[in-house]
N, CA, C and O of each residue as an XYZ file, in Angstrom:
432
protein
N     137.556     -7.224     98.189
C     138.077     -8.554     98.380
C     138.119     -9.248     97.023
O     137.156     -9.378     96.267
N     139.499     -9.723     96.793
C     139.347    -10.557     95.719
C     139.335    -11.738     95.573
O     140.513    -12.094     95.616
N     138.514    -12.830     95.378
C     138.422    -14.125     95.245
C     138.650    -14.758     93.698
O     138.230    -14.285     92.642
N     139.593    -16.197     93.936
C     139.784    -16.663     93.105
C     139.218    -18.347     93.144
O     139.642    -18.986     94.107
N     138.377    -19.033     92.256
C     137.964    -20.474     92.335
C     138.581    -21.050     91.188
O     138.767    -20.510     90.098
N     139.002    -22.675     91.697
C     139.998    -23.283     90.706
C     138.599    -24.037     89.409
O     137.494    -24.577     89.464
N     139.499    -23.643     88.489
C     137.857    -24.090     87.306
C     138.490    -24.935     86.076
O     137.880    -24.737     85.025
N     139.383    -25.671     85.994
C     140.288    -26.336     85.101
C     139.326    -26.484     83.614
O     139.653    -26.282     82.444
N     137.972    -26.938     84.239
C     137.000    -27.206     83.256
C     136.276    -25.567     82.572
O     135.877    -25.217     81.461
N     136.373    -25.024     83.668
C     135.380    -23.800     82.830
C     134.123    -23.738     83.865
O     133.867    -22.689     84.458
N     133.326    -24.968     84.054
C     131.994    -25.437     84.514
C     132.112    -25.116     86.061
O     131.489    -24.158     86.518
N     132.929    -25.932     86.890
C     132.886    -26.425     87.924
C     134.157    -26.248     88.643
O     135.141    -26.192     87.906
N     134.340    -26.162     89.731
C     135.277    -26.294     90.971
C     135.816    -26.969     90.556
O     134.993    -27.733     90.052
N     137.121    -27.456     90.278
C     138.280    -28.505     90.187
C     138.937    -28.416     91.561
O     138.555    -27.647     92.442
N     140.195    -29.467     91.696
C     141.109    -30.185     92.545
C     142.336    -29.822     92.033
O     142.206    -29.145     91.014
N     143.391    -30.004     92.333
C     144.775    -30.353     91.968
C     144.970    -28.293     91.816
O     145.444    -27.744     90.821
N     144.590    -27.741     92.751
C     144.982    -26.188     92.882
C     146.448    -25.765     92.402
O     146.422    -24.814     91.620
N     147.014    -25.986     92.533
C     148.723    -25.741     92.162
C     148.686    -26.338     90.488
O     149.153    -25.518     89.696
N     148.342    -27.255     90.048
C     148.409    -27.238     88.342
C     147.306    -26.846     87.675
O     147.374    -26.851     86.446
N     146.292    -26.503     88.203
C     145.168    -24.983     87.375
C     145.960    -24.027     87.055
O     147.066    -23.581     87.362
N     145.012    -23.807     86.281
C     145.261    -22.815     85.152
C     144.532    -21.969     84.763
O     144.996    -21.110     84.014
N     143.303    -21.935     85.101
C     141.926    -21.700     84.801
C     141.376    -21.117     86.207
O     141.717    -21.650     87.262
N     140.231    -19.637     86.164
C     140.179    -19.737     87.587
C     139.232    -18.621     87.389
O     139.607    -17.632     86.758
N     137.982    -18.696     87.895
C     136.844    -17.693     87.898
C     137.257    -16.638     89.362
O     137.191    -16.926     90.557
N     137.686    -15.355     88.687
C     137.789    -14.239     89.657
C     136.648    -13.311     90.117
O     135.966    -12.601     89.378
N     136.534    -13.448     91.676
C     135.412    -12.641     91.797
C     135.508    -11.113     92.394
O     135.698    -11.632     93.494
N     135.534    -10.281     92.565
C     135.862     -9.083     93.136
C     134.496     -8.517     93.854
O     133.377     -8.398     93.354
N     134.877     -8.248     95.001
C     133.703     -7.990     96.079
C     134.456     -6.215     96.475
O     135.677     -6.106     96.593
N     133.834     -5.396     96.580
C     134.025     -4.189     96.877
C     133.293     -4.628     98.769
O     133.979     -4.731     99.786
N     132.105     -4.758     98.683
C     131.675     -4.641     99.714
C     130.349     -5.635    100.148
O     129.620     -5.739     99.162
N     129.896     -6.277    101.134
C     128.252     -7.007    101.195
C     127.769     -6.206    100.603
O     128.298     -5.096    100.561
N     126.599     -6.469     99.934
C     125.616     -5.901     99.301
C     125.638     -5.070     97.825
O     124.665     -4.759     97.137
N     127.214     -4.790     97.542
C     127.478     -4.277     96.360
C     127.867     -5.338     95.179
O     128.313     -6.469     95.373
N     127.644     -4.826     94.110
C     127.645     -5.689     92.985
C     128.661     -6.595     92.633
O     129.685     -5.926     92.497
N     128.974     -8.223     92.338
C     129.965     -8.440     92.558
C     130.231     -8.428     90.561
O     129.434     -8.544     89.631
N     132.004     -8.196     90.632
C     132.103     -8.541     89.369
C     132.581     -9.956     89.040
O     133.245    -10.465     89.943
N     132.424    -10.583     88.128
C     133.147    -11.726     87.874
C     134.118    -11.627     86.516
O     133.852    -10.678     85.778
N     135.278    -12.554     86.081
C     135.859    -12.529     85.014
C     136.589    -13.932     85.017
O     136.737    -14.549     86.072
N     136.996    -14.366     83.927
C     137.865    -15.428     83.970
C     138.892    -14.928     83.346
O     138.893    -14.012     82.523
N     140.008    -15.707     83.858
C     141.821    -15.793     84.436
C     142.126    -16.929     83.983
O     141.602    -17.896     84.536
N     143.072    -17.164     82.831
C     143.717    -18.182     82.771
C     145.080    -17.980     82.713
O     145.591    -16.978     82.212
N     145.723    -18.954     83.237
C     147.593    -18.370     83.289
C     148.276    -19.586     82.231
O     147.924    -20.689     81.813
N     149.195    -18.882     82.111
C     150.140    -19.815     80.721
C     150.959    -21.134     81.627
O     151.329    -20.858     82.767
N     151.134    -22.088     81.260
C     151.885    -23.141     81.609
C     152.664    -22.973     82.298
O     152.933    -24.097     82.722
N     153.776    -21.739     83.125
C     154.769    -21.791     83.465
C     153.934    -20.466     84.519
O     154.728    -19.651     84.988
N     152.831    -20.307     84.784
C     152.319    -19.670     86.151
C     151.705    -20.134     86.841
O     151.289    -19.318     87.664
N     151.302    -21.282     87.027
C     150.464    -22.256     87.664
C     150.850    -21.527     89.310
O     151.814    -20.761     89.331
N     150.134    -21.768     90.566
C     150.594    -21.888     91.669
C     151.314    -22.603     92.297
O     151.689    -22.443     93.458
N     151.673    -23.825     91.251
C     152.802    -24.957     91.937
C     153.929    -24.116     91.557
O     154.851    -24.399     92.322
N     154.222    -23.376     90.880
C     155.521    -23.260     90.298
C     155.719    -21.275     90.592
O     156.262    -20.608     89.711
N     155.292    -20.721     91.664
C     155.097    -19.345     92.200
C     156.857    -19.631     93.311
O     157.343    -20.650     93.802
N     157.098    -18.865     93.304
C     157.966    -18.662     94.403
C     157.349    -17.678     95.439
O     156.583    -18.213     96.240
N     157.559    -16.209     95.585
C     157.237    -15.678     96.539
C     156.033    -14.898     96.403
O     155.365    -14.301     97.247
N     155.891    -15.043     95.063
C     154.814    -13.550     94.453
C     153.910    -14.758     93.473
O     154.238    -15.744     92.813
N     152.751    -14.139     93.765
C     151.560    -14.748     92.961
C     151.793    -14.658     91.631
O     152.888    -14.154     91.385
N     151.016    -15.034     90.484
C     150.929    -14.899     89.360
C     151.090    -13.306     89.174
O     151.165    -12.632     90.201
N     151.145    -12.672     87.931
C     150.776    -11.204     88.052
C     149.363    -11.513     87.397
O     149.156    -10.351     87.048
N     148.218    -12.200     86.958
C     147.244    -12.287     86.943
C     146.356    -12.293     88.453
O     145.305    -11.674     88.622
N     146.949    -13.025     89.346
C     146.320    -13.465     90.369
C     146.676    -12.391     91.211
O     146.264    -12.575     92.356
N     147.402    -11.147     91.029
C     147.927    -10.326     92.258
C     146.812     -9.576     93.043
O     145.850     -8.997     92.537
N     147.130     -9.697     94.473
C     145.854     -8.639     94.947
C     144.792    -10.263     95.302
O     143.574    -10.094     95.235
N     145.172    -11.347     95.563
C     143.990    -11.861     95.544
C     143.991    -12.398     97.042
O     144.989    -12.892     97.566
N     142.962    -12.271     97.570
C     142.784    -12.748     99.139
C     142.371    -14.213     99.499
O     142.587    -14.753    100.584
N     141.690    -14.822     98.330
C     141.231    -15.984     98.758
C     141.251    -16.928     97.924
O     141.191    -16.427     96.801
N     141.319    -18.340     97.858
C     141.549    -18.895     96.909
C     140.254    -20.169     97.212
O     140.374    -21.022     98.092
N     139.436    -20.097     96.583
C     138.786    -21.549     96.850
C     138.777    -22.415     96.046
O     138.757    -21.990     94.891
N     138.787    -23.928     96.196
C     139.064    -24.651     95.767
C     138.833    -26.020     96.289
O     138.972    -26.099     97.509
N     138.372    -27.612     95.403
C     138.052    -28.842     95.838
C     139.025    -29.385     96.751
O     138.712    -30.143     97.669
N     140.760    -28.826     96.395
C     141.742    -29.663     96.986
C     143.391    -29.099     96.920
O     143.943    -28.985     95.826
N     143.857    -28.880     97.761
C     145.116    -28.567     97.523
C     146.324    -29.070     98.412
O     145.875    -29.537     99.460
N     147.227    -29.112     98.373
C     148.323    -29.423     99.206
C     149.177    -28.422    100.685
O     149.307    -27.218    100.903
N     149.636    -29.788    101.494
C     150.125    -28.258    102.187
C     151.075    -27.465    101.821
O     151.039    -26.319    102.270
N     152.308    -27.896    100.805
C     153.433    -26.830    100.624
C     152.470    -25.672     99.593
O     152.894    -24.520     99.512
N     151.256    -26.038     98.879
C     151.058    -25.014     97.901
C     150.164    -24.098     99.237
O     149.977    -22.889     99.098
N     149.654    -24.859    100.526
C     148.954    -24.068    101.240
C     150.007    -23.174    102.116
O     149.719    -21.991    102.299
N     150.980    -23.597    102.556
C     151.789    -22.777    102.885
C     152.372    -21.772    102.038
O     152.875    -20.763    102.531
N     152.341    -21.971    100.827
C     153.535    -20.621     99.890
C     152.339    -19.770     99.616
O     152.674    -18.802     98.932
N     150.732    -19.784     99.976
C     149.728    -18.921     99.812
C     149.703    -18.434    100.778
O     149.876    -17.215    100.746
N     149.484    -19.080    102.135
C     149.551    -18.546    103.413
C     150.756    -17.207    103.641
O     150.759    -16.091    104.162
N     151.688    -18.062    102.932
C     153.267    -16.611    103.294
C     152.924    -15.669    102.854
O     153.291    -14.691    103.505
N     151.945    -15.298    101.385
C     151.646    -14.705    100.148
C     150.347    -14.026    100.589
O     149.911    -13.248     99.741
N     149.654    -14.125    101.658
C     148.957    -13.367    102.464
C     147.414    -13.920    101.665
O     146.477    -13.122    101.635
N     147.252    -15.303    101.051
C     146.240    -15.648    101.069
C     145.270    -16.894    101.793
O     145.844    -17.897    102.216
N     144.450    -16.824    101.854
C     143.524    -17.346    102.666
C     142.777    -18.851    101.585
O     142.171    -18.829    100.514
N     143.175    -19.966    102.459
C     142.486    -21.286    100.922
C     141.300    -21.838    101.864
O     141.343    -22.150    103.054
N     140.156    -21.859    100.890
C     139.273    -22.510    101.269
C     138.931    -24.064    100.818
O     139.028    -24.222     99.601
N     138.704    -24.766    101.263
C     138.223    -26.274    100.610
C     136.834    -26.258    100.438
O     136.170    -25.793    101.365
N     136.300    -26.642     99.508
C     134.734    -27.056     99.148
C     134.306    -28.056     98.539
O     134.997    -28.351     97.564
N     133.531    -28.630     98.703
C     132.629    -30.407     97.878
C     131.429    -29.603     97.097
O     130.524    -30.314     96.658
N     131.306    -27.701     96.810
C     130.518    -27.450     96.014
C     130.361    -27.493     94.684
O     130.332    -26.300     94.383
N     130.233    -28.150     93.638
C     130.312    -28.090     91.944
C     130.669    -26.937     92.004
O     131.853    -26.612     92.081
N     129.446    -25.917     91.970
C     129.211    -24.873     91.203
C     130.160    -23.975     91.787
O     130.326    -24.046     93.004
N     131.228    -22.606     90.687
C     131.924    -21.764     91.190
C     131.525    -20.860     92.312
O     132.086    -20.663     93.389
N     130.029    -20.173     91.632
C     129.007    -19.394     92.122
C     128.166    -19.938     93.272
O     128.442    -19.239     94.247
N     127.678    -20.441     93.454
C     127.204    -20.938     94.832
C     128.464    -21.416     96.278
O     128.341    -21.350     97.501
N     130.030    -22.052     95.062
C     130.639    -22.039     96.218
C     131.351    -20.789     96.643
O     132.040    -20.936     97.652
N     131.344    -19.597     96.108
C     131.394    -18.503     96.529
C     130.230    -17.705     97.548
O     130.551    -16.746     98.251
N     128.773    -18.292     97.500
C     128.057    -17.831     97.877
C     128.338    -18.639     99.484
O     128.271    -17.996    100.532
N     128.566    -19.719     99.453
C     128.500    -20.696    100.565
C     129.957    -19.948    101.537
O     129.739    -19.495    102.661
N     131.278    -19.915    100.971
C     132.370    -18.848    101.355
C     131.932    -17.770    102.266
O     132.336    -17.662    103.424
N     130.734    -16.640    101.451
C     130.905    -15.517    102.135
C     129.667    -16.035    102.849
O     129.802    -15.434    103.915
N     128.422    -16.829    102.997
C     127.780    -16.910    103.979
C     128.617    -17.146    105.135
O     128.383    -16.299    105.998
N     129.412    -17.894    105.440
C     130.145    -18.696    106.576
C     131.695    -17.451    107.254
O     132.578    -17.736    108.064
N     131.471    -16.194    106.544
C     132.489    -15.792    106.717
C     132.175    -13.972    107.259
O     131.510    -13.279    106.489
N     132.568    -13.503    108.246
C     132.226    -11.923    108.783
C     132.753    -11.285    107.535
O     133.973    -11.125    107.490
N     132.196    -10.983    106.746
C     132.657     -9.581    105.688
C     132.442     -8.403    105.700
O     131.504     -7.803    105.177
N     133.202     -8.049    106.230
C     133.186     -6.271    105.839
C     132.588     -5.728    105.144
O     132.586     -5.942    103.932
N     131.778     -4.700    105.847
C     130.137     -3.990    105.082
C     130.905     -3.050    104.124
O     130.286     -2.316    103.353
């Protein structure tokens, strides 16, 4: 599973999902296996506001998107795009990933 959190700052969860740019990727093979992390930043003209049918090619392959805030047309052109958006009031990237897969059946 690949997860993506909006991080405009670097630090913390940001808002405004469709003009990020910035975005801590997490990759989950499985519960209990090691997760990796990396940061993703996309150039000015890949943002998710500005995607037509296909994700970034940074962001490809990604299942989930969490994030403080987003809209519905950017939630719909993810939804078509076969991803899943979460909303969170958590600061931290890492805990709101942890809070994600507590609340969620994941595949062993």
């Amino acid at each position: 599973m690949k997860i993506a959190i909006t991080s405009q700052n670097v630090r913390t969860v940001t808002a405004h999902a469709g003009r990020c740019r910035k975005f801590w990727v997490y990759d989950i093979a499985k519960v209990g296996s090691e997760i990796k992390k990396k940061f993703v930043e996309l150039k000015i003209d890949e943002t998710l506001h500005s995607m037509k049918e296909q994700l970034p090619e940074k962001l490809i392959g990604l299942n989930v998107l969490i994030t403080m805030n987003l809209g519905d047309s950017l939630r719909t052109k993810l939804s078509d795009a076969g991803v899943l958006t979460h909303l969170t009031d958590e600061p931290s990237p890492d805990y709101a990933l942890l809070k994600f897969l507590a609340s969620k059946s994941i595949p062993h």
